[in-house]
C-alpha positions as CSV (number, residue, x, y, z in Angstrom):
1,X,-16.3,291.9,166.9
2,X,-17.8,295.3,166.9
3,X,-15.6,296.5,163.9
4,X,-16.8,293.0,162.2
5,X,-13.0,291.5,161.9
6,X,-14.6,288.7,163.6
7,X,-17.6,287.7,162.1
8,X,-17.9,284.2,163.5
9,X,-17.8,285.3,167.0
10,X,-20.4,288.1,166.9
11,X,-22.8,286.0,165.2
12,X,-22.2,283.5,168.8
13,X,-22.4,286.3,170.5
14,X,-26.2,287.5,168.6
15,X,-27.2,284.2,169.0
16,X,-26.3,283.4,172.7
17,X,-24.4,286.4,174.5
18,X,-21.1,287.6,175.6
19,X,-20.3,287.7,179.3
20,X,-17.0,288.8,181.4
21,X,-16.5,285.9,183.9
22,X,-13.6,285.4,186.8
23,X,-10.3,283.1,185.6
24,X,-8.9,281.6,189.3
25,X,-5.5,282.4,190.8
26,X,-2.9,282.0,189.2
27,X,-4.3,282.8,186.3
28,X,-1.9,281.4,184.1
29,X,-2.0,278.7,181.3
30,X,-1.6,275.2,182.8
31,X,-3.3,275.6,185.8
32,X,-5.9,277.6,184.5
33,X,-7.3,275.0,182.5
34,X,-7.9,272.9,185.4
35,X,-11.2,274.9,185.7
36,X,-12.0,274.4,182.1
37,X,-11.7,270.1,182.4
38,X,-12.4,269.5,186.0
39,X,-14.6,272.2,187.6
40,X,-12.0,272.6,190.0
41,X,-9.4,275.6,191.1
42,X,-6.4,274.3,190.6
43,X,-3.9,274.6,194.1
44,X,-6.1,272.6,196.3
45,X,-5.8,270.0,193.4
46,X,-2.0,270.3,192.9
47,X,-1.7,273.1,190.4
48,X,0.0,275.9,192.5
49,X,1.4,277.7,189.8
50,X,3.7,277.4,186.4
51,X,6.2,276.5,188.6
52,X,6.6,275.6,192.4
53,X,8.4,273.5,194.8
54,X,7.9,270.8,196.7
55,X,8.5,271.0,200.3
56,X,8.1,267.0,201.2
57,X,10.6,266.1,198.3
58,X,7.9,263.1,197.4
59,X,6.8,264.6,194.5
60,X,9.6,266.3,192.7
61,X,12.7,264.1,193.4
62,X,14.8,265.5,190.9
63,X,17.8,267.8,193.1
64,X,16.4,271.3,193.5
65,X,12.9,269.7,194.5
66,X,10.8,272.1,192.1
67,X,8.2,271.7,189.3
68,X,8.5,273.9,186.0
69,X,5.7,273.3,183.2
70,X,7.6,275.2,180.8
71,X,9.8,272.3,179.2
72,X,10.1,268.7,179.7
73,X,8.3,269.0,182.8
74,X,5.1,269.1,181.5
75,X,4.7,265.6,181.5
76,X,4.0,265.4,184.8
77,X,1.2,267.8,185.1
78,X,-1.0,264.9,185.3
79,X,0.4,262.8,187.7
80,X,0.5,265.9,189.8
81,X,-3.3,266.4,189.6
82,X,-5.3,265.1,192.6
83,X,-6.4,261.6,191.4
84,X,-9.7,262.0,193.5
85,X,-10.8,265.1,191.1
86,X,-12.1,263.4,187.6
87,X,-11.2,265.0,184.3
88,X,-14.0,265.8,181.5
89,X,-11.9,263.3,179.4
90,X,-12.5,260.5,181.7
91,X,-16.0,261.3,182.7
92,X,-16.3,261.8,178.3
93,X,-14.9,258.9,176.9
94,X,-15.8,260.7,173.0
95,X,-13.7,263.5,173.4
96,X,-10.7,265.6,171.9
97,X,-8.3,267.6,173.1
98,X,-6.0,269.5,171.2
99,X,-2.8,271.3,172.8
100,X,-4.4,270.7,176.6
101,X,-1.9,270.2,178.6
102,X,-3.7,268.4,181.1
103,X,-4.9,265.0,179.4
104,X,-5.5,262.5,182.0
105,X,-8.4,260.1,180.7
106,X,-7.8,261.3,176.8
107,X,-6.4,258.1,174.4
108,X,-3.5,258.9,172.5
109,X,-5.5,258.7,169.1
110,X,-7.9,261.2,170.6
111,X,-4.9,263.9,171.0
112,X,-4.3,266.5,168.5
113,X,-0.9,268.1,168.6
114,X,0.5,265.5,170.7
115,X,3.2,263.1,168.5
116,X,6.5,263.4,168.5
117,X,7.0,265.5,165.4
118,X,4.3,268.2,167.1
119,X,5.9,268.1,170.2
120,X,9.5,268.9,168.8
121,X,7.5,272.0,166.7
122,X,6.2,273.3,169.4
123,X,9.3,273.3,171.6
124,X,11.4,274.5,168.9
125,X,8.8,277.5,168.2
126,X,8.5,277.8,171.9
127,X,12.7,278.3,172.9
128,X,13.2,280.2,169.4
129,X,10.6,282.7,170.4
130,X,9.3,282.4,167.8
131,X,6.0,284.3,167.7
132,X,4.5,283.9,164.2
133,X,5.0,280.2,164.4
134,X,2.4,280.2,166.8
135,X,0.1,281.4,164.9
136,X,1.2,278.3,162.2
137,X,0.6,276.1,164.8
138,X,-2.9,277.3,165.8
139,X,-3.5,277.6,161.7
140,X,-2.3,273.4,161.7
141,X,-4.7,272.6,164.7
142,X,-7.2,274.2,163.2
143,X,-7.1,272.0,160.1
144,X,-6.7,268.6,161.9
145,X,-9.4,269.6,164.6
146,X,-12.4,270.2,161.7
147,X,-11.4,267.4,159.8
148,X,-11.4,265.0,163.4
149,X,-14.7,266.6,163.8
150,X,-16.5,266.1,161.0
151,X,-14.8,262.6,160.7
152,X,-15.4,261.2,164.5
153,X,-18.3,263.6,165.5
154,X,-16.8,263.4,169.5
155,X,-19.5,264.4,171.7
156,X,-16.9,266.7,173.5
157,X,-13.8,268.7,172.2
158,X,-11.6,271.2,174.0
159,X,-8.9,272.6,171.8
160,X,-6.5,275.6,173.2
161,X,-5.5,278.2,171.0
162,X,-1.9,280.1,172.3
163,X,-1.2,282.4,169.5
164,X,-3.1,285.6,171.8
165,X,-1.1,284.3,174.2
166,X,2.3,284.5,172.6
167,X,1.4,287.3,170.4
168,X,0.8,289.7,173.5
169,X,3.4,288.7,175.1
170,X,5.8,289.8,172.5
171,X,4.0,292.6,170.7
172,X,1.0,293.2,173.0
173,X,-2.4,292.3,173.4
174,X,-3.2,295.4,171.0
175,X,-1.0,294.1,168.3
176,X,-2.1,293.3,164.6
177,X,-0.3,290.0,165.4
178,X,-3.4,289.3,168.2
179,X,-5.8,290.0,165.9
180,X,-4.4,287.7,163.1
181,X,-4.7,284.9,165.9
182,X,-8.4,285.5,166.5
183,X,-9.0,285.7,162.8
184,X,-7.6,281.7,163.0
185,X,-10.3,281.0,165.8
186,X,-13.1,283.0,164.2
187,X,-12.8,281.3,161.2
188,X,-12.7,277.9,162.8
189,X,-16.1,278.7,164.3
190,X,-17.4,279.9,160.8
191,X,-15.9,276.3,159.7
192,X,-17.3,274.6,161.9
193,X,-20.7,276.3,162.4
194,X,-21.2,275.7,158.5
195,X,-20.0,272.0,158.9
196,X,-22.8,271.6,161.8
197,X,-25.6,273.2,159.9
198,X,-25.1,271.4,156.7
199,X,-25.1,268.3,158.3
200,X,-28.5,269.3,160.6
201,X,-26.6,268.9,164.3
202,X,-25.8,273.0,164.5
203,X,-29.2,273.8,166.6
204,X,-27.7,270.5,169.4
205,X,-24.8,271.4,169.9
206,X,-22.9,273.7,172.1
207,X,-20.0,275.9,170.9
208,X,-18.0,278.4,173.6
209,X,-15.0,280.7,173.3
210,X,-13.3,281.0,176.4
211,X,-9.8,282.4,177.9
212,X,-7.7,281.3,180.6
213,X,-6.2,284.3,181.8
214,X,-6.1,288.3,180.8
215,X,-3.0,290.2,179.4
216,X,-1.6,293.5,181.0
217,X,1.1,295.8,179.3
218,X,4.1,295.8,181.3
219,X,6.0,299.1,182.0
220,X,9.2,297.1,183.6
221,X,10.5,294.2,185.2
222,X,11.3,293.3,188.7
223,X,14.0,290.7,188.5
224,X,12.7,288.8,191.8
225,X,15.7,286.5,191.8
226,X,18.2,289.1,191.4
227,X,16.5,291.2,194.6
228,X,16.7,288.5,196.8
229,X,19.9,287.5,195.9
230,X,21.1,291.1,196.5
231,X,19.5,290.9,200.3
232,X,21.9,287.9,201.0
233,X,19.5,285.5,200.0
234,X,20.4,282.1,198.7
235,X,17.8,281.6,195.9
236,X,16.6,279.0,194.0
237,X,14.6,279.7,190.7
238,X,14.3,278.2,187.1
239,X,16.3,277.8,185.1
240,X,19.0,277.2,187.7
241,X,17.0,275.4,190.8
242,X,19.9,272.3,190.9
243,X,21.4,273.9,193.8
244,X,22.5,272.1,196.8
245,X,21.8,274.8,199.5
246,X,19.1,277.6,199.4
247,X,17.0,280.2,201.8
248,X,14.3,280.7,199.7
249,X,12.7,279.1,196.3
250,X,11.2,281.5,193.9
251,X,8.5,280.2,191.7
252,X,7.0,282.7,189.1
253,X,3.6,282.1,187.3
254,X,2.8,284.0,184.3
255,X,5.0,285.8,185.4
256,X,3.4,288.6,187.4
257,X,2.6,286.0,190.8
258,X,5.2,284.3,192.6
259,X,5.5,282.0,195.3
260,X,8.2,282.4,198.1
261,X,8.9,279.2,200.0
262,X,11.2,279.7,202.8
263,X,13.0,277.4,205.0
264,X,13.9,275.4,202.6
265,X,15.3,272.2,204.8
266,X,11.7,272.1,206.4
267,X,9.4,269.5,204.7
268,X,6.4,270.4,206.2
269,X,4.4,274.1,205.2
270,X,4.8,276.2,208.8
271,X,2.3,279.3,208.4
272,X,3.3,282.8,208.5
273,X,3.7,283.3,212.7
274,X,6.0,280.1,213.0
275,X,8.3,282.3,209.8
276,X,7.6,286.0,211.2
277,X,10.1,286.4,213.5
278,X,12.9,285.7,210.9
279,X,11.2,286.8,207.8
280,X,9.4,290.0,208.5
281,X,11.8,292.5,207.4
282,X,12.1,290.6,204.2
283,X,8.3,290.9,203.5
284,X,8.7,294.9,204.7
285,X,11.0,295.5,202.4
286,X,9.3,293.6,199.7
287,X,6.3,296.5,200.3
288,X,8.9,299.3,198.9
289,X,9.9,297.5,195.9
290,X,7.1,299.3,192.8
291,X,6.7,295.7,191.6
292,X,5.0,294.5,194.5
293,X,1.3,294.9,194.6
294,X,0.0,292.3,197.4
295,X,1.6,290.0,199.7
296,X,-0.3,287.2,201.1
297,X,0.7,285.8,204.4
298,X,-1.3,282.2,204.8
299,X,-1.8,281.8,208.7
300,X,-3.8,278.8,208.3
301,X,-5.9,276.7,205.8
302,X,-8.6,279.6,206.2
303,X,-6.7,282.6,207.4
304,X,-4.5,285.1,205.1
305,X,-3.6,288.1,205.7
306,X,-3.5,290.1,203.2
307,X,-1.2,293.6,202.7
308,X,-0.9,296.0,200.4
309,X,2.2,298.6,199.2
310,X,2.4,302.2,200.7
311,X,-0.4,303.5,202.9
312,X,-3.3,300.6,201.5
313,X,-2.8,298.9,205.2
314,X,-3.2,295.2,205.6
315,X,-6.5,292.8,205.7
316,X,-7.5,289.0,207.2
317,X,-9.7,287.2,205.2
318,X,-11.4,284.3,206.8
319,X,-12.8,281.4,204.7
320,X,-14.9,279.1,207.0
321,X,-18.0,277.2,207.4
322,X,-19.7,280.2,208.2
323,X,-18.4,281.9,205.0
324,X,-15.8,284.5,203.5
325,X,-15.4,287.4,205.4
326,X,-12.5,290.5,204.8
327,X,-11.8,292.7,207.8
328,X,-9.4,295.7,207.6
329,X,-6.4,296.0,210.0
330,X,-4.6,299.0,209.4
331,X,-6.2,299.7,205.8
332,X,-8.0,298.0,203.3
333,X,-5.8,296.7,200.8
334,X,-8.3,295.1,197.9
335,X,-10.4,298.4,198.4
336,X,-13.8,296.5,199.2
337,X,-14.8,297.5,202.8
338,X,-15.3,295.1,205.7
339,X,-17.5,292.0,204.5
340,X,-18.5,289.3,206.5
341,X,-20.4,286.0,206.3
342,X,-20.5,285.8,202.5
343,X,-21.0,282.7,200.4
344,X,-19.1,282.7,197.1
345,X,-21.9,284.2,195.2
346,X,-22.1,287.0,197.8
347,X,-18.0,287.0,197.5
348,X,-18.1,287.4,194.1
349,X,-20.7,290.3,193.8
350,X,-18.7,292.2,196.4
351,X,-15.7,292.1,194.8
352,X,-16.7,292.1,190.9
353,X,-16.9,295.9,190.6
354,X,-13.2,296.2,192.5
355,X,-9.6,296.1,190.9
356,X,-9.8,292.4,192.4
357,X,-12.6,290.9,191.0
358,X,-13.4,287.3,192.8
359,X,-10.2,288.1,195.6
360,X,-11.7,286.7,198.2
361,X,-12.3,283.3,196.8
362,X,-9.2,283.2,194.9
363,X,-7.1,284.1,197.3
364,X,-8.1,281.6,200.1
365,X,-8.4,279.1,197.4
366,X,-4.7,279.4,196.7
367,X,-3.6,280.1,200.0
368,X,-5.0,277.1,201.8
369,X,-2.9,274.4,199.0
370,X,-0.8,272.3,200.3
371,X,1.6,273.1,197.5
372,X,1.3,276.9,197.9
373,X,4.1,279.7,198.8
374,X,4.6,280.1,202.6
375,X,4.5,283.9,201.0
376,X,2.6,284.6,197.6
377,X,3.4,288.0,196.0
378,X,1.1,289.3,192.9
379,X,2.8,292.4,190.8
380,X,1.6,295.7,190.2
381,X,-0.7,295.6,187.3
382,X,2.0,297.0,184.8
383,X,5.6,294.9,186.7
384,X,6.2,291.3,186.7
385,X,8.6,289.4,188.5
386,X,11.0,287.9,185.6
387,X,13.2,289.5,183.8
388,X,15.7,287.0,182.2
389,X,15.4,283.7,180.7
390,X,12.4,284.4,178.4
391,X,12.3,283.2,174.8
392,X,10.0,285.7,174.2
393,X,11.1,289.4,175.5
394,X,7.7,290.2,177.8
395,X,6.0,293.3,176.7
396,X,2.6,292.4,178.4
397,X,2.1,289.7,180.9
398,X,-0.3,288.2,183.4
399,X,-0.7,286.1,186.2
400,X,-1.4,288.5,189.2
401,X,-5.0,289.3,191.0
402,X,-5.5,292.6,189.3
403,X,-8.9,292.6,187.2
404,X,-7.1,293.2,183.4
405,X,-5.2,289.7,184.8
406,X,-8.5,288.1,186.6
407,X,-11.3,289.1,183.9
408,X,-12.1,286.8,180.3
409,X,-14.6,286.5,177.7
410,X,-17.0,283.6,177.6
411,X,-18.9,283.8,174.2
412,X,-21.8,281.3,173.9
413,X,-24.0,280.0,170.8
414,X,-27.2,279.8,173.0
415,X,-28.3,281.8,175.8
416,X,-27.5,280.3,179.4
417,X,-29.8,279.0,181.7
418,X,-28.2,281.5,184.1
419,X,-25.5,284.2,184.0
420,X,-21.8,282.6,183.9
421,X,-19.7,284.0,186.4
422,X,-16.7,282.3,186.6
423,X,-15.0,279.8,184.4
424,X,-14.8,277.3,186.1
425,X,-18.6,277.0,185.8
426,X,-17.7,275.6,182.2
427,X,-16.8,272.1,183.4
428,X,-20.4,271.5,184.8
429,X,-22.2,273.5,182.5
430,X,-20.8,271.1,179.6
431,X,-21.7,267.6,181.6
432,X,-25.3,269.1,182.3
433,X,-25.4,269.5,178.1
434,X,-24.0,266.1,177.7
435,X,-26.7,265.2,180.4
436,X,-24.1,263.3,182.7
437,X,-24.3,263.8,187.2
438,X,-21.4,265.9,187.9
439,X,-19.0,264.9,190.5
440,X,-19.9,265.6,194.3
441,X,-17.2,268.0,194.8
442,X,-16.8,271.1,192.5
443,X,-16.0,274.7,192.4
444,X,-18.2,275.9,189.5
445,X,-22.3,275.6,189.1
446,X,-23.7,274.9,185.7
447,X,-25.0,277.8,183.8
448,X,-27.0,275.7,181.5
């Protein structure tokens, strides 16, 4: 914006403001939309990760008990939502989505990208790797979504743009190829702005940019499966989770956070003392490995602890009635100081200035799901945990706690009622402008 490739976007942010709000954990596409269309993090509503497996076998039935959004899997992401948490699309019946992968409440005819004929595009593109058909889909959507707007005039629209996605993956976030997929969504907002002027609705209506998730160049690749198969481990992992037998299940997100469940013929979660005894040298030597950033240990629904490679020591964060609080054990892992009694605004302003911006929220939010790793690991910020089975070759990645991962632009057309900190504030900041209640429960707080 500042060297005025991106015209559209600075005039938004003249008009209204830029701000650098907190994604949630993982932060990886799929579940971090569930902030964006429900107000909600998404593990204690089902959304664990890009992949994870199901310990009671009642939701994943298919042998090897494990959920993969990448693929054919993806049409389950919303049957695997909790059914008590109410989309935008349902709460909006005028809506549009376009490439949202969750799309519980949305018509069919309200869908954009959604037929068959998309659908085999965007697979094809996706398994290919190929990276500049991307940015031909984004260029397509674009099309269809201005028409559909200036045709049906929804009162609400969310459409996701990958191509910064997959272009930073394969050529990194610095790439020309990046900045030829912002060019696509600056000029939609140019389009559209111009659209809303002439037709005298511009100065009503409410127009945000918004990521899900950061990018981080990667200097190597920990090949998690591999390790643990090495220590003696029998593993199960996509693409290859139809195994009869296993030890452990490893679940990548993103791919630089991963879930370890352990155990595997238990169908109930057991927190980290009732695993200890038989799993603590595994989680020691985890700590060596240069991939490894954090482990989190969940003791209970409210208790983690938290440790940290080489001589950062380990932590216990509590999440209670009587707040979040972070007390050092043998170090201070997240580098914040002992805290204590914080609500999440507190949390947040303790933590926003640290490489793990929002931890403490984010981390007992995914801890305490049901769904969640009986040990979660998030990567060094320039490792990730995958090294094979990639369409696209990963030369930058995401996923992990770290604050290049963690921190995304919000860029509004009209200056906010208060400062946005996180994005799952989005969800009830929208419903205030539509003037509809928001649901009782939520994890966000309108900023308009």
């Amino acid at each position: 914006m500042d060297a005025g490739d991106l015209p559209a976007l600075a005039s938004l942010r003249t008009d209204g403001g830029a701000y650098e709000v907190t994604t949630c954990a993982p932060s990886v596409t799929g579940p971090a939309y569930a902030p964006f269309l429900l107000g909600r993090y998404p593990a204690p509503i089902g959304l664990p990760g890009l992949r994870w497996y199901d310990r009671s076998r009642k939701t994943c039935r298919m042998p090897g008990n494990s959920r993969s959004y990448v693929g054919f899997e993806m049409r389950h992401l919303d049957d695997d939502l909790e059914s008590d948490s109410p989309t935008i699309y349902e709460m909006v019946p005028s809506s549009l989505g376009a490439l949202s992968v969750i799309t519980r409440g949305l018509p069919a005819r309200s869908r954009i990208g959604y037929g068959a004929g998309s659908k085999i595009r965007t697979g094809l593109t996706h398994f290919r790797g190929n990276v500049r058909g991307w940015l031909d889909i984004d260029r397509s959507i674009a099309r269809e979504l201005r028409g559909r707007i200036t045709r049906d005039h929804p009162d609400f629209v969310f459409a996701a743009f990958t191509g910064a996605d997959k272009t930073s993956h394969a050529a990194g976030h610095e790439s020309p190829l990046v900045l030829d997929s912002l060019r696509i969504v600056d000029s939609l907002v140019g389009e559209l702005r111009s659209d809303l002027e002439s037709h005298g609705t511009w100065d009503r209506t409410h127009l945000w940019v918004v990521s899900d998730h950061g990018h981080v160049q990667l200097k190597d690749h920990e090949d998690l499966v591999r390790v643990l198969s090495d220590w003696g481990y029998r593993v199960r992992a996509h693409p290859w989770v139809y195994t009869s037998r296993g030890d452990v299940a490893a679940m990548v997100s993103g791919n630089a956070l991963a879930h370890l469940y352990l155990d595997l013929e238990s169908r109930e979660r057991r927190w980290w003392r009732a695993l200890a005894l038989k799993w603590e040298p595994a989680v020691q030597q985890l700590l060596t490995r240069d991939s490894v950033d954090l482990v989190l240990l969940p003791h209970s629904t409210g208790t983690v602890e938290i440790r940290a490679r080489g001589s950062r020591g380990a932590a216990i964060l509590q999440a209670d009635e009587a707040g979040y609080s972070y007390r050092p054990r043998s170090g201070d892992p997240l580098g914040i100081g002992e805290l204590a009694g914080l609500d999440r605004d507190e949390a947040y302003d303790a933590t926003m200035n640290s490489d793990y911006p929002d931890a403490l929220v984010q981390i007992a939010a995914l801890c305490s799901a049901e769904r969640s790793g009986d040990v979660i690991l998030s990567a060094t910020r320039d490792w990730d945990f995958r090294a094979r089975y990639e369409p696209i070759p990963h030369v930058s990645s995401h996923g992990a706690l770290h604050r290049d991962h963690m921190l995304v632009p919000l860029i509004l057309n009209r200056p906010p009622r208060l400062p946005p900190r996180r994005t799952v504030d989005v969800f009830p900041s929208a419903l205030a402008a539509l003037g509809i209640a928001a649901p009782r429960v939520l994890d966000g707080r309108s900023f308009v």
